[in-house]
TIMAR-98204 format. One line per field, with one value per residue (C-alpha): residue in three letters; residue number from 1; x, y, z. Coordinates in nm, 3 decimals, decimal comma. Example, Ala and Ser with C-alpha at 12.3 -4.5 7.8 and 13.67 -1.06 7.14 Angstrom:
! TIMAR-98204
r <- (ALA SER)
k <- (1 2)
x <- (1,230 1,367)
y <- (-0,450 -0,106)
z <- (0,780 0,714)
END
This chain:
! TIMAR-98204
r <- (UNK UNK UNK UNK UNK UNK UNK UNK UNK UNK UNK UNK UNK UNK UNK UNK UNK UNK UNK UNK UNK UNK UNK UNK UNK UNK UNK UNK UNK UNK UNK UNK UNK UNK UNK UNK UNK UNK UNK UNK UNK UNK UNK UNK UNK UNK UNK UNK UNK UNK UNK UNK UNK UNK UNK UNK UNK UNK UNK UNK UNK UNK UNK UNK UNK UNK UNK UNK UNK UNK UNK UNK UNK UNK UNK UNK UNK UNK UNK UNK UNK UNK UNK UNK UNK UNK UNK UNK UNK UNK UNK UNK UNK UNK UNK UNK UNK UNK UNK UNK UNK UNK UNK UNK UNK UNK UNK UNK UNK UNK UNK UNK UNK UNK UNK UNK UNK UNK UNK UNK UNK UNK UNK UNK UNK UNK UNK UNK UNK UNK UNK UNK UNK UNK UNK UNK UNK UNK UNK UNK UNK UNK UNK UNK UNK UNK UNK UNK UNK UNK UNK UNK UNK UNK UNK UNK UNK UNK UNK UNK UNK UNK UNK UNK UNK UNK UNK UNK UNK UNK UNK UNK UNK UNK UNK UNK UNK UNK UNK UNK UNK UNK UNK UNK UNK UNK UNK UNK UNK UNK UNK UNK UNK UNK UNK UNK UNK UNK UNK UNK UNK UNK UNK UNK UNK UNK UNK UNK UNK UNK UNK UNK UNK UNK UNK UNK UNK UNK UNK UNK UNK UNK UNK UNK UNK UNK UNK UNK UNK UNK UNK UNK UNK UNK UNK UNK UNK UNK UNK UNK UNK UNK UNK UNK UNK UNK UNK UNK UNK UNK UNK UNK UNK UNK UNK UNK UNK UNK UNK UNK UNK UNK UNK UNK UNK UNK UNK UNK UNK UNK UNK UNK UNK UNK UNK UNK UNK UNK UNK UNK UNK UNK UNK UNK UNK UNK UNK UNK UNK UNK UNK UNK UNK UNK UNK UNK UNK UNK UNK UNK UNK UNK UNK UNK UNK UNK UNK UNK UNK UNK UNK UNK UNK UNK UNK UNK UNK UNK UNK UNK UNK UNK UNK UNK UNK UNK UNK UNK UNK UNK UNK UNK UNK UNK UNK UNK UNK UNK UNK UNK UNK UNK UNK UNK UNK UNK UNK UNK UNK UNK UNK UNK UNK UNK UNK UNK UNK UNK UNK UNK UNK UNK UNK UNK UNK UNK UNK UNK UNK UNK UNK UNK UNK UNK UNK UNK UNK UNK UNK UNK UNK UNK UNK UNK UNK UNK UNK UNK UNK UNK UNK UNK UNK UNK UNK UNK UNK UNK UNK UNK UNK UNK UNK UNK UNK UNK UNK UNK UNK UNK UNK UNK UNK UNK UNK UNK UNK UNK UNK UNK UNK UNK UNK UNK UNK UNK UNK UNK UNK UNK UNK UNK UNK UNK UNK UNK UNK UNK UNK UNK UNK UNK UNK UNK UNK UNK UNK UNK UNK UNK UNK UNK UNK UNK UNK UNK UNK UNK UNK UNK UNK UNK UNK UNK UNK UNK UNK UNK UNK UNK UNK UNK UNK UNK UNK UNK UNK UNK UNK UNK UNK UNK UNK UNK UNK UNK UNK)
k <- (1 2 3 4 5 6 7 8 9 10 11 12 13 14 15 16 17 18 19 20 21 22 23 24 25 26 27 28 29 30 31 32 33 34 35 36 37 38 39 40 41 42 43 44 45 46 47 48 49 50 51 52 53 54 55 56 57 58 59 60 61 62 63 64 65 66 67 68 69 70 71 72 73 74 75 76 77 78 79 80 81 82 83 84 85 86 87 88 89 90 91 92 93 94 95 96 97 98 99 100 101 102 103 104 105 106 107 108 109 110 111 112 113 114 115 116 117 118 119 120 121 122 123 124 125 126 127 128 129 130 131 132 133 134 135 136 137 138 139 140 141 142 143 144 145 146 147 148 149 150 151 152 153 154 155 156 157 158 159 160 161 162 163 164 165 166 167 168 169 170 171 172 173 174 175 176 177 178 179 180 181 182 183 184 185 186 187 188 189 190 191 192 193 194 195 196 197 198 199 200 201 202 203 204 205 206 207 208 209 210 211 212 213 214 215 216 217 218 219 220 221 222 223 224 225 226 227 228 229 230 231 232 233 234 235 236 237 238 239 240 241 242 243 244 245 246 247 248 249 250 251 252 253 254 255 256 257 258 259 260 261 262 263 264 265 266 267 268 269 270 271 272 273 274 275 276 277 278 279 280 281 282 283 284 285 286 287 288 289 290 291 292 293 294 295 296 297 298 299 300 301 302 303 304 305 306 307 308 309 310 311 312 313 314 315 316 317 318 319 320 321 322 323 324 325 326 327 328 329 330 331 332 333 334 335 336 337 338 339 340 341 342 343 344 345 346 347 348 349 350 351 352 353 354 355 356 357 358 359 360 361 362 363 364 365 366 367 368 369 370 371 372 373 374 375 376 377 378 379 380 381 382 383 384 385 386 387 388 389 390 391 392 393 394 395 396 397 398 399 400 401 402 403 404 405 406 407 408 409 410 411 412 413 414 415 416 417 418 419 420 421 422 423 424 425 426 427 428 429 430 431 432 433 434 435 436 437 438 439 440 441 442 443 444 445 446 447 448 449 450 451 452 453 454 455 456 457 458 459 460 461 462 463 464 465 466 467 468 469 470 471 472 473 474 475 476 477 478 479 480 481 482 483 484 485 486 487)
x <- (-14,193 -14,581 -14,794 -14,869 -14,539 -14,542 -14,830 -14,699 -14,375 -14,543 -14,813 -14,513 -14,337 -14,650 -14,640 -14,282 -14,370 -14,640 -14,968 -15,144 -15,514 -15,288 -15,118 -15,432 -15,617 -15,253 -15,287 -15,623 -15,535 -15,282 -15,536 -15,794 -15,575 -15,397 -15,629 -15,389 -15,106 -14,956 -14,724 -15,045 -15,235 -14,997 -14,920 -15,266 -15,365 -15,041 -15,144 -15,532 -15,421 -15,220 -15,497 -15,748 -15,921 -15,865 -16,155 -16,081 -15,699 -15,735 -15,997 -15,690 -15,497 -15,713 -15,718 -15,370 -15,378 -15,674 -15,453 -15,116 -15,170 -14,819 -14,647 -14,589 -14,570 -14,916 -15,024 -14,836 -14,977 -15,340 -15,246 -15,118 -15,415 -15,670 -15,487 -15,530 -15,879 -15,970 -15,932 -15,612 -15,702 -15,762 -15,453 -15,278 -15,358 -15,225 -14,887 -14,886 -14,955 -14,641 -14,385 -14,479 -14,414 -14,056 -14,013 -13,692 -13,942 -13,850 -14,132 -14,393 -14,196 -14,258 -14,635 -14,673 -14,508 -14,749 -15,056 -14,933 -14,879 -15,220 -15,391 -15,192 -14,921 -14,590 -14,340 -14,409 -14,412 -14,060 -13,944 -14,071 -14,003 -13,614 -13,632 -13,802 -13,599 -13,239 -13,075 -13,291 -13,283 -13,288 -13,421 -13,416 -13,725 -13,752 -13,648 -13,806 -13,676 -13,457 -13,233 -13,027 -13,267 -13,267 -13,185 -13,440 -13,349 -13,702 -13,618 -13,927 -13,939 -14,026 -14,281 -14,508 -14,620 -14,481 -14,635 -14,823 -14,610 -14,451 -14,771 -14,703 -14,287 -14,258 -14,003 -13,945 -13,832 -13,710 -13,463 -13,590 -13,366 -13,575 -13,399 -13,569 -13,373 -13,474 -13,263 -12,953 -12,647 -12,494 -12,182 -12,289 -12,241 -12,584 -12,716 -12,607 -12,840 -12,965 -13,248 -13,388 -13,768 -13,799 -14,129 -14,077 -14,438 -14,578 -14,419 -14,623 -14,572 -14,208 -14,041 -13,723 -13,720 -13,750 -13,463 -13,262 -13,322 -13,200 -12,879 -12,834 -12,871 -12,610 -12,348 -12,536 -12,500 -12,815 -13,180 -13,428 -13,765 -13,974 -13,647 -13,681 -13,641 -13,988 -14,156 -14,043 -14,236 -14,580 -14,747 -15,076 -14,988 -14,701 -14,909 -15,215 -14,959 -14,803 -15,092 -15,300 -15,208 -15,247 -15,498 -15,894 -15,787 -15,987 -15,755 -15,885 -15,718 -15,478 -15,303 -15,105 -15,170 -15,076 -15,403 -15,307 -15,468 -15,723 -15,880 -15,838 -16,087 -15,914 -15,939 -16,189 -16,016 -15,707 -15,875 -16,024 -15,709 -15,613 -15,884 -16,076 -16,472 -16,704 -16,770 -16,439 -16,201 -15,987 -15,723 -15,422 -15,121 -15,013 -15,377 -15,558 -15,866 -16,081 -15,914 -15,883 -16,074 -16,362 -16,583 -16,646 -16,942 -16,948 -16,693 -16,847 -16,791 -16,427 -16,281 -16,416 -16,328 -15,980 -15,967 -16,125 -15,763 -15,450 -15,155 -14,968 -15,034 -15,400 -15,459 -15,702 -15,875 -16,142 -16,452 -16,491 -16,849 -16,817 -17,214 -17,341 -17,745 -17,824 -17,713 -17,432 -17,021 -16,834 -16,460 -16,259 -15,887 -15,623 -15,280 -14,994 -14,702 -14,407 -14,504 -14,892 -15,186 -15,438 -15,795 -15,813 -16,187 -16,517 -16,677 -17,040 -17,158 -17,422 -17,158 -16,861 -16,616 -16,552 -16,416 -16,420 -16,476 -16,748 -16,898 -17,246 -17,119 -17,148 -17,508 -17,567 -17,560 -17,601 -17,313 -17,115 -17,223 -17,083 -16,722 -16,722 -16,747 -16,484 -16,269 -16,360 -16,305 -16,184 -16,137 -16,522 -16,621 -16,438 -16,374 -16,057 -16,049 -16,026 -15,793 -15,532 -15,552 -15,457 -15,150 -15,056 -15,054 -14,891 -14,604 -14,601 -14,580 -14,253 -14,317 -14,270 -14,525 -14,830 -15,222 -15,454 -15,784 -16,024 -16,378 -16,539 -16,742 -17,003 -16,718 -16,571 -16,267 -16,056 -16,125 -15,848 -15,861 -15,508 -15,259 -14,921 -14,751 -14,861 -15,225 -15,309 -15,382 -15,651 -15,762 -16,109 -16,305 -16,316 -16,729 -16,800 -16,996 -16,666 -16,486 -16,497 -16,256 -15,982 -15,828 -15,793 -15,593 -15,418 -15,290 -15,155 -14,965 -14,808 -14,687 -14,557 -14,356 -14,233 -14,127 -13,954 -13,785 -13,694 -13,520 -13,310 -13,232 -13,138 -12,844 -12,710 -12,445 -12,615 -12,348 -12,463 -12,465 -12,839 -13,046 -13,220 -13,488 -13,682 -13,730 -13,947 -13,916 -14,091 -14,331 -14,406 -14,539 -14,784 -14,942 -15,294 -15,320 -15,597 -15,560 -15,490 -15,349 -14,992 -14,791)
y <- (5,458 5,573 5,389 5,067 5,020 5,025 4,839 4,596 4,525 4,536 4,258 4,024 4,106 3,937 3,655 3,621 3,610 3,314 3,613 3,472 3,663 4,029 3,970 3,861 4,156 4,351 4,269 4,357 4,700 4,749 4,620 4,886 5,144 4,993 4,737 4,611 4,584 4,201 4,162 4,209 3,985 3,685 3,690 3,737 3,442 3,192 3,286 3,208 2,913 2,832 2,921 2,687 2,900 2,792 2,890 3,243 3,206 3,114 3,402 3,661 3,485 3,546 3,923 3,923 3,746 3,973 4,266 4,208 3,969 3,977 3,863 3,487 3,432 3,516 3,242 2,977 3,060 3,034 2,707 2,499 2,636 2,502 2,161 2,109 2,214 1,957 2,171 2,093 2,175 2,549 2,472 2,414 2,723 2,974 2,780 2,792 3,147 3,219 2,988 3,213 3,513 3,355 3,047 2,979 3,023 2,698 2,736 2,728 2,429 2,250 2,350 2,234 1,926 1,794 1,928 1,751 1,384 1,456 1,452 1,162 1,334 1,144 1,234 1,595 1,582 1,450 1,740 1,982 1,821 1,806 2,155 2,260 2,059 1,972 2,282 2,336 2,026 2,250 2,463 2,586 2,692 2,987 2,933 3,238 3,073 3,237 2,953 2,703 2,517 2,176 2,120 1,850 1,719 1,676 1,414 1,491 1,366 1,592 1,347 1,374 1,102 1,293 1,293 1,594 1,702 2,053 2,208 1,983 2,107 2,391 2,655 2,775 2,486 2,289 2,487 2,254 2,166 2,032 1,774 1,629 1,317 1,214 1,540 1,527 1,454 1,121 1,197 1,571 1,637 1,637 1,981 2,000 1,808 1,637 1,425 1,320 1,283 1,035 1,254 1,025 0,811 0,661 0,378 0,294 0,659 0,716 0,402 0,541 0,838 0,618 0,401 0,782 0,810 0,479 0,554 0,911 0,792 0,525 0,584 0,898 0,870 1,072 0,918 0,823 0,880 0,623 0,430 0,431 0,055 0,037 0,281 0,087 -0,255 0,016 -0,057 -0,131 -0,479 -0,526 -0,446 -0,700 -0,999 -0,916 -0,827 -1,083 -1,338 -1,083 -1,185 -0,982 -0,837 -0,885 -0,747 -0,735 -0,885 -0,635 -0,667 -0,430 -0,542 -0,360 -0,140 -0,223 -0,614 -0,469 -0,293 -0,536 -0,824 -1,052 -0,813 -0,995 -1,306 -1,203 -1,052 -1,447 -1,560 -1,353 -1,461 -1,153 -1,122 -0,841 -0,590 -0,452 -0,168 -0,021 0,245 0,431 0,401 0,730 0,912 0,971 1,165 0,940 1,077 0,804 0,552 0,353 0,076 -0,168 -0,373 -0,597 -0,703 -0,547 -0,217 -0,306 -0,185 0,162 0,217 0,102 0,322 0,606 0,595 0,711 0,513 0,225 -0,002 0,007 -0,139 -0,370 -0,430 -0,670 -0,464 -0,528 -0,429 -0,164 -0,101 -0,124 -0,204 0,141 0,101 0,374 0,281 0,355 0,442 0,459 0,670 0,585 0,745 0,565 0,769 0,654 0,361 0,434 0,460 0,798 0,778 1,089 1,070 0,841 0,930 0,830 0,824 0,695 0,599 0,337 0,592 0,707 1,055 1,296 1,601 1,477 1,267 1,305 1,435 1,821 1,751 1,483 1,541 1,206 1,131 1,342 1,248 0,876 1,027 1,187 0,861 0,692 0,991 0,991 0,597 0,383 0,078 0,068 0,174 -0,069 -0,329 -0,490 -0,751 -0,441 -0,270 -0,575 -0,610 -0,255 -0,311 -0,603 -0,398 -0,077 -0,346 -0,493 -0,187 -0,075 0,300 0,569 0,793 0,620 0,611 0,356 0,387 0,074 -0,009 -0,327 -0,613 -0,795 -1,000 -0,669 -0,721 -0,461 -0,457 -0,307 0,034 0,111 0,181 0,422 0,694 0,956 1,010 1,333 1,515 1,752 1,984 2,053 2,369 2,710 2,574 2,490 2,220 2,064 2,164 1,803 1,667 1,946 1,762 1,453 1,655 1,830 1,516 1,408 1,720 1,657 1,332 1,422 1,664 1,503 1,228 1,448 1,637 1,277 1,150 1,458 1,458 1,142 1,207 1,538 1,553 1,673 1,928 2,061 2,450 2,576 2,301 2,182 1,945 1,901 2,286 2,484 2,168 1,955 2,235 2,365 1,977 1,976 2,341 2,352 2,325 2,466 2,210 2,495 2,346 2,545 2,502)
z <- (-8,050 -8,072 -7,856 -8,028 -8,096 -7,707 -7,632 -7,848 -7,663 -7,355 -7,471 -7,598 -7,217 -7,099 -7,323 -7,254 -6,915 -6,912 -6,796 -7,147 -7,015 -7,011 -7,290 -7,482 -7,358 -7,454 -7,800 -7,837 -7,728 -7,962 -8,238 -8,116 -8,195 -8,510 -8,614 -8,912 -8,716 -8,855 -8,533 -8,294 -8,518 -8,566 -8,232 -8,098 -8,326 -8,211 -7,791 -7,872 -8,017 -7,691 -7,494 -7,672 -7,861 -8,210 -8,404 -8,251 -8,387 -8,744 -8,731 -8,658 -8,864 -9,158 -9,095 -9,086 -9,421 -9,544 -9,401 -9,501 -9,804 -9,908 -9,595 -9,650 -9,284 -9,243 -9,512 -9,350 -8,988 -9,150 -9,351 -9,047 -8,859 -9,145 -9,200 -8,825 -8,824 -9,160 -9,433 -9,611 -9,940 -9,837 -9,650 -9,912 -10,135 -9,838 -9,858 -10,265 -10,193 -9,936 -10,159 -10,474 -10,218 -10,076 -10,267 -10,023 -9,676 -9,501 -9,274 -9,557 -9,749 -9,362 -9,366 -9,761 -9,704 -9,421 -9,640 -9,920 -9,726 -9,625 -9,948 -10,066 -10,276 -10,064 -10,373 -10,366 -9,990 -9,960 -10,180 -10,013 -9,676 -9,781 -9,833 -9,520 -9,321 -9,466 -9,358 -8,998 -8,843 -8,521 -8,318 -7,935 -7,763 -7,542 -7,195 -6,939 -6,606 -6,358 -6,208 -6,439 -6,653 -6,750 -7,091 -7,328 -7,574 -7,789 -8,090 -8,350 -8,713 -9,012 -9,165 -8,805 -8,604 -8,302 -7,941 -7,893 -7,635 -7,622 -7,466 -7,111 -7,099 -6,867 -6,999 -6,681 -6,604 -6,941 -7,202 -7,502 -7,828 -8,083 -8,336 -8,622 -8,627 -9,001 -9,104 -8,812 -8,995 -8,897 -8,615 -8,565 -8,156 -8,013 -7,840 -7,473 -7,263 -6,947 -7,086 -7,370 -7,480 -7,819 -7,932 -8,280 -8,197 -8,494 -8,611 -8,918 -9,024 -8,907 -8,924 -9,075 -8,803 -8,536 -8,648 -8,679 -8,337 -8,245 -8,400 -8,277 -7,966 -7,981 -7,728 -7,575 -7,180 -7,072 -6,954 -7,245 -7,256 -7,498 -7,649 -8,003 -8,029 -7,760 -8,011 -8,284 -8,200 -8,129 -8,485 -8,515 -8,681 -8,464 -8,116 -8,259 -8,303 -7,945 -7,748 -7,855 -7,603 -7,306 -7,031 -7,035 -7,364 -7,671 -8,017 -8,343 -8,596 -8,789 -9,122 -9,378 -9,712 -10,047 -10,110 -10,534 -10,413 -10,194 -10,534 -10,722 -10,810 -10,589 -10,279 -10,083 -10,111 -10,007 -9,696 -9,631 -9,668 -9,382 -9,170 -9,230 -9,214 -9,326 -9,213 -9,155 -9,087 -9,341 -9,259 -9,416 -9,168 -9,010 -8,979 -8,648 -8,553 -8,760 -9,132 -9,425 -9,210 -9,302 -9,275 -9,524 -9,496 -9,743 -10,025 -10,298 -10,141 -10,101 -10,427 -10,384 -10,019 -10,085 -10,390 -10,215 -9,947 -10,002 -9,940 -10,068 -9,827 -9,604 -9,238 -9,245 -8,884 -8,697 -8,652 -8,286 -8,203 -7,880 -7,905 -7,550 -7,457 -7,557 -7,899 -7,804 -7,909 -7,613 -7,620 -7,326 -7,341 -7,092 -7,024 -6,909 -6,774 -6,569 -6,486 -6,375 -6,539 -6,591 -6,692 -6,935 -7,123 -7,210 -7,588 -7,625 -7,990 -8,232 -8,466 -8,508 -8,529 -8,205 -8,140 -7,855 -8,073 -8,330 -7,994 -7,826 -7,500 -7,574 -7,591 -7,339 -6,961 -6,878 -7,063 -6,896 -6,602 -6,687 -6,822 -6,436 -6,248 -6,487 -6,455 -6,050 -6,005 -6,286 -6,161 -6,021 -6,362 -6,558 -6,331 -6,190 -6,461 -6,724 -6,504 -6,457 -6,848 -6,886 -6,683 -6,896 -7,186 -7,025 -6,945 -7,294 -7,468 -7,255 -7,307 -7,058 -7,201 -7,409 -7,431 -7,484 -7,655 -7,562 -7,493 -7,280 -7,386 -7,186 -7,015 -6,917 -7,138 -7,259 -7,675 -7,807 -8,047 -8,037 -7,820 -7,885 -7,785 -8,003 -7,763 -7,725 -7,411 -7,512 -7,259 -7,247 -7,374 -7,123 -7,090 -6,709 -6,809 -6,897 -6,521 -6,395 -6,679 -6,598 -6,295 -6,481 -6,739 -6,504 -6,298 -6,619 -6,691 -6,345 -6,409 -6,762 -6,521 -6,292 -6,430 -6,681 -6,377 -6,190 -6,446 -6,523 -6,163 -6,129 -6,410 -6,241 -5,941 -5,638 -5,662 -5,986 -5,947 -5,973 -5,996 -5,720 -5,856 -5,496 -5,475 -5,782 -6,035 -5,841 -5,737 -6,036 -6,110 -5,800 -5,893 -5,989 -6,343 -6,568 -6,866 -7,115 -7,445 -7,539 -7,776)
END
């Protein structure tokens, strides 16, 4: 073996082994000798993206592309790191590229299909979704603990809409089988397993999965995590008609109507019919981070914004004003897990549509410096009328693990954005200025744990050989942690 064969293995060892820094700095020794080696590069690329870094991991990824053009994994690799980072049509032309290199790769049928429901093509996305998926509708992560683990079950569905969750399940802890329950064949035996996590989270997007769950389920002795049939009443229409009733909550109005009417002439009308004013929010069920979502100020602008959408049916949505005296939109994001509830992060922006990432608070200290106090104190932030309306809908929504995105009126209110379980936990970027946020992330990661290690505890015999869940499970969930993303 010559030696970056050898500093290769060694870097993986590391990787294996949880020391992400070494093995980072591993790879990039192997690279300085053998700077086209694909292995170092695809590798390099998947722990940067682990680590957070994910501008720095599609750029390895493209030199392993640029380097090794005719290895499809490569192409995939680079595709689901574009779609992710908003450029699915570029996306898409690295997975054309790897199915005309392996046109049986089931990992680049899996990549295509999501591309493909994300620029509105659903037929061709269920063909190559079947394809990806029929024939693996498992797979077990990597478990690098010493004792006897305990085994997940992680239900996911092949269309997406799943929590964001692999990145918070410790695999020294956690030996993880991954079912996506839209492809598990009816009366199969179910992986060994202690617990199961229903990841299935959208239930606009993944109705159908979510009721696959249900019924895999059926019978199945061990602890549940998010029951599919609590998931299943989470859609944005179904939460507006349920919350609305709930005490210091404020919920806009929310409708799914055929998008055909809402471009036709008759549109507008059909939205007065519905009680709707303008301006107005129109969405394509199934998208998050601010993708096919728009305002539509007046009704003459309707037919082109519904046009403009993909979708057979849109969301229509109450534009709740969440301007405060500074002119600035304000949106609040709240995690509930197990039971209690975890302030996670405050966006500031100019605009309606409210994200962290396209947000003023890179820029603005003083903005940070108001995400710190409501990170440091909620309920003297928000106030305990706010705070006893967030428990009302934490209890509504019946989910173990959920999120809540809301802002406050004058009356301190909640007003209602949505609220789900497919929230992500993003940890925040490797800038100091960003330190203060990493606890809050972090105390979230330990509930997500423990509760995780509870439950499964609760379902073993004290007398089951190995485990002991009040020795390193349960301190593994009150170490220090950094809020690094992994997947």
């Amino acid at each position: 073996m010559d030696a970056a064969e050898t500093l290769f293995a060694r870097a993986n060892l590391l990787r294996e082994r949880g020391n992400a820094e070494q093995a980072k700095l591993a790879y990039m020794d192997v690279l300085a000798r053998s700077p086209g080696h694909f292995g170092a590069l695809n590798n390099l690329g998947a722990l940067l993206y682990e680590m957070g870094y994910r501008s720095a991991a599609r750029t390895a990824y493209a030199e392993a592309v640029a380097r090794h053009p005719q290895n499809p994994a490569g192409h995939v690799n680079l595709a689901n790191a574009l779609r992710e980072a908003g450029d699915p049509a570029l996306a898409r032309a690295h997975c054309e590229k790897a199915l005309a290199l392996a046109p049986h790769y089931a990992a680049a049928h899996q990549a295509y299909a999501g591309i493909l429901a994300e620029l509105g093509d659903e037929e061709a996305a269920a063909r190559h979704r079947r394809l990806g998926f029929e024939n693996h509708p498992v797979m077990t992560l990597p478990y690098r603990g010493r004792g006897k683990p305990i085994s997940l079950l992680l239900l996911v569905s092949a269309v997406g809409g799943n929590i964001p969750i692999r990145h918070l399940l410790d695999d020294h802890v956690f030996r993880t089988s991954v079912i996506y329950a839209d492809y598990w064949k009816a009366g199969k035996p179910l992986p060994p397993h202690d617990l199961v996590f229903n990841t299935v989270g959208d239930a606009d997007l993944c109705g159908s999965a979510v009721a696959a769950a249900a019924d895999l389920l059926a019978g199945d002795d061990a602890p549940v995590v998010n029951a599919p049939a609590a998931v299943l009443r989470s859609g944005r229409a179904a939460n507006a008609a349920r919350l609305a009733g709930l005490a210091g909550v404020r919920v806009p109005r929310t409708v799914n109507l055929p998008r055909a009417a809402l471009c036709g002439a008759q549109g507008a009308a059909l939205l007065a019919q519905a009680g709707f004013e303008f301006p107005l929010l129109l969405r394509t069920p199934g998208f998050h981070t601010g993708r096919n979502f728009l305002r539509v100020g007046t009704a003459g602008e309707l037919g082109t914004a519904a046009e403009s959408l993909p979708g057979r049916e849109l969301t229509a949505i109450e534009y709740l004003d969440a301007r405060g005296s500074d002119g600035c939109a304000r949106k609040y994001r709240a995690m509930f897990v197990d039971g209690k509830i975890h302030p996670l992060h405050l966006a500031v922006s100019d605009d309606w549509k409210v994200h962290y990432f396209t947000s003023a608070m890179a820029e603005s200290a003083a903005f940070r410096a108001e995400e710190e106090r409501f990170l440091a104190d909620m309920p003297g932030v928000i106030g305990a009328r706010a705070v006893a309306a967030l428990e009302h809908i934490r209890a509504a929504l019946g989910l173990d693990y959920a999120g809540i995105d809301f802002a406050l009126n004058a009356e301190r209110e909640i007003l209602l954005f949505e609220a789900n379980a497919t929230m992500v936990v993003n940890p925040p970027d490797p800038d100091k200025c960003w330190d203060y946020r990493r606890q809050a992330v972090a105390r979230i990661h330990r509930a997500v744990h423990a509760m995780l290690v509870e439950r499964a505890a609760a379902n073993l015999s004290p007398a089951t050989p190995g485990f002991s869940p009040n020795a390193s499970t349960i301190s593994r969930a009150n170490e220090t942690c950094d809020g690094t993303l992994i997947h």
